[in-house]
Each structure stands twice: as C-alpha cells, then as structure tokens.
C-alpha positions as CSV (number, residue, x, y, z in Angstrom):
1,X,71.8,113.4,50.7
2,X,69.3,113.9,47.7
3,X,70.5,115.9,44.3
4,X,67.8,119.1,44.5
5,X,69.7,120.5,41.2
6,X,70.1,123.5,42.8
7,X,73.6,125.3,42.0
8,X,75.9,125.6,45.8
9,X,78.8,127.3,44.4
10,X,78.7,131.3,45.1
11,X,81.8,131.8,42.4
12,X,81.9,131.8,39.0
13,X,84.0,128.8,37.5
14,X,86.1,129.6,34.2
15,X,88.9,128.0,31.9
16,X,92.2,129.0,31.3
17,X,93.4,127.3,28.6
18,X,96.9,125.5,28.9
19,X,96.8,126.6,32.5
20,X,98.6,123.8,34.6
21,X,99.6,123.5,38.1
22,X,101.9,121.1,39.9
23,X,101.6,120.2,43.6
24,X,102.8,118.4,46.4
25,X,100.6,116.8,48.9
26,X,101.0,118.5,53.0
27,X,103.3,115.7,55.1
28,X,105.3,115.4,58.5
29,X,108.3,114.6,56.8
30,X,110.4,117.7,55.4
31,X,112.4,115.8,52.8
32,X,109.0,114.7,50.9
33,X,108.1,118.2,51.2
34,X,110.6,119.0,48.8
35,X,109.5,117.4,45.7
36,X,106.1,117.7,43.4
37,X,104.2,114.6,43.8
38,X,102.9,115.5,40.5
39,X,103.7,118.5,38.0
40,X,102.5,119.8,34.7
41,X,98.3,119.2,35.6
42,X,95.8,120.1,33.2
43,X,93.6,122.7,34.8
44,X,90.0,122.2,33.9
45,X,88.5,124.8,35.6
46,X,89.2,127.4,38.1
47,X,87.3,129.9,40.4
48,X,88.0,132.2,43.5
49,X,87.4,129.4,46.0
50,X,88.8,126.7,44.2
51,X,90.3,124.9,41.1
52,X,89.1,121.3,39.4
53,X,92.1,119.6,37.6
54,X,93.6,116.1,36.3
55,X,95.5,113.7,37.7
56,X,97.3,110.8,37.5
57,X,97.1,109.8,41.0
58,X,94.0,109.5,42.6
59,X,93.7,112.4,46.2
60,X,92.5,111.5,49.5
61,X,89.3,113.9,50.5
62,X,90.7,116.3,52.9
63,X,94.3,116.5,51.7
64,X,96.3,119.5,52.4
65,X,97.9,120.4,49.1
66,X,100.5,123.2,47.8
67,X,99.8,124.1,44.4
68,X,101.6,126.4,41.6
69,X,99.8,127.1,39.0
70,X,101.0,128.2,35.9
71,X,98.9,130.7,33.3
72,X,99.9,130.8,29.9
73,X,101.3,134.3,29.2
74,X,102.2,135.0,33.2
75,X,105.5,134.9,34.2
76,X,105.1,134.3,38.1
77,X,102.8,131.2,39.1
78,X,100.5,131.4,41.4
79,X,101.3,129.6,44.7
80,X,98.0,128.3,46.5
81,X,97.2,126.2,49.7
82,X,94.1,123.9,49.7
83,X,92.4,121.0,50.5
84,X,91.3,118.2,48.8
85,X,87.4,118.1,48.3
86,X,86.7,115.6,45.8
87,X,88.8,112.9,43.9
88,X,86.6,110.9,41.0
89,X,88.1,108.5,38.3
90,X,87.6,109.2,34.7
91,X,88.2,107.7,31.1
92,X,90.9,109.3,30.2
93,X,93.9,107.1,29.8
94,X,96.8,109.7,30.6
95,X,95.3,111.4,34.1
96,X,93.2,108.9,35.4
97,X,91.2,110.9,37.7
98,X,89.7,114.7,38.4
99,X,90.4,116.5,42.0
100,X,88.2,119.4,43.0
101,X,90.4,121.4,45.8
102,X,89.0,124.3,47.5
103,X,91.5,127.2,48.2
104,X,92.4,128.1,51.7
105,X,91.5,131.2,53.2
106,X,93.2,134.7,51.9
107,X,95.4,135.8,54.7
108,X,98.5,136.6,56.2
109,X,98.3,133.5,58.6
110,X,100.4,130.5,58.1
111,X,98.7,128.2,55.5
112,X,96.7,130.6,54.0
113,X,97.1,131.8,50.6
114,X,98.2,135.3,50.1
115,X,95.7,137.9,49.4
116,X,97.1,139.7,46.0
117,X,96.1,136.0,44.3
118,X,92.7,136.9,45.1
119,X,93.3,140.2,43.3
120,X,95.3,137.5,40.4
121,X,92.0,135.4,40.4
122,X,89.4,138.0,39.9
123,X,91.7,139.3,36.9
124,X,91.8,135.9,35.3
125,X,88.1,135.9,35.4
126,X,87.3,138.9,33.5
127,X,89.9,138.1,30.9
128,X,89.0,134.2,30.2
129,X,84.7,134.3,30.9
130,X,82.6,135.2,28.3
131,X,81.0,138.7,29.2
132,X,77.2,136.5,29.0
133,X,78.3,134.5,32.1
134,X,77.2,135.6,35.5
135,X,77.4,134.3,38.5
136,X,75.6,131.8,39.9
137,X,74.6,133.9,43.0
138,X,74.7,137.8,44.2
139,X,77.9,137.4,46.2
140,X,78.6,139.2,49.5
141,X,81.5,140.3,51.4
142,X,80.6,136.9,53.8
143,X,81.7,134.5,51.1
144,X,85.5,135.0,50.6
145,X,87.4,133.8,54.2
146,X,89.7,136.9,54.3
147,X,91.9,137.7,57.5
148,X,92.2,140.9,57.9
C-alpha cells in the first residue's frame, strides 16, 4: 500500500500530560484476567476513537485489551475496551515500544465501552487542545460506532 500523505483519522488527537493507563490483555483464562499485564503507561496521545501509548512489552495487532486510564486531576479512571492496531519499537530504553489501540464501540453491549466516556473524551479535548487546532476532517454522526 503506497503513503498518499493524506490524513485518515476523522478525530482530533490531543495530549494529556501525566495521563497514564494500565491494561490487561483479553484471555480465556479468568485467573490471568485478574491482573494488569502492565500498569502506570505513558499516554502519548489520545483521541475519541483511540489512544497511542508506551510500553514495555511489545502488543500483538488485533489484541483485545481493557484499559484504565488515569487523568491527572480526575478522580475516577476511565475504563475502555479496544483492540490493538499497531505495536512499533522505539529508542527509548524504559518502554520499548508504542501501541496504537482503537476504542471499541460506545454502547451498552458486552465489550463495548460505555457511552458517558465519550461525553469524558470530548471534555478532555476542549480542555487539553490548543483552541488553533481543528480537526482533520468535518465529522459526521457516521463516524462514532454508537449502539443506541
């Protein structure tokens, strides 16, 4: 697939600085479901469909993962299902790779993340992006996967 340059992503990616999420990665067994496979992640960036953070263990593509996220100043984290998009190595010698997970759907159903984070999300945004910023795109009610 060629690079065109052009920008795919319909929502707006912002920091959150100090924001960091733990999570555990989906499996069959319900002891391992128990425990974090990691915890205190740096968030690098975060948007309405998905998050980009650091690891220290490298994520399979198309991992379920549980996340909780945890915003400096909030006193609830938020709790987030998604699936692992992208896993890349990096330089940095403490988390040695990034993981870009996009966020389930905002619903009611099993697995999908609750809709009042959506709410959370878009409050984040206006408080941490610069008022220049705009989105890369005219969004539409067809690009958020909401069950209603």
């Amino acid at each position: 697939m060629s690079d065109t340059g052009i920008e795919r992503r319909t929502c707006l990616r912002f920091e959150i600085p100090g924001a960091t999420l733990s999570y555990k990665i989906s499996r069959i067994l319900p002891s391992a479901l128990e425990k974090y496979d990691e915890e205190f992640c740096q968030v690098i960036d975060i948007s309405r469909g998905g998050l980009r953070f650091q690891a220290k263990k490298r994520v399979e593509i198309n991992t379920k993962i549980s996340m909780n996220i945890s915003v400096p100043g909030e006193r609830v984290p938020l709790t987030m299902n998604g699936v692992a998009r992208w896993s890349t190595p990096t330089e940095d010698v403490t988390f040695g790779f990034q993981v870009g997970v996009q966020f389930s759907a905002y619903g009611e159903k099993k697995d999908q993340n609750y809709p009042g984070n959506l709410v959370k999300i878009i409050a984040l945004e206006q408080k941490f992006c610069p008022p220049t910023e705009t989105a890369p795109r005219a969004l539409t009610d067809s690009d958020y996967e909401v069950d209603g």
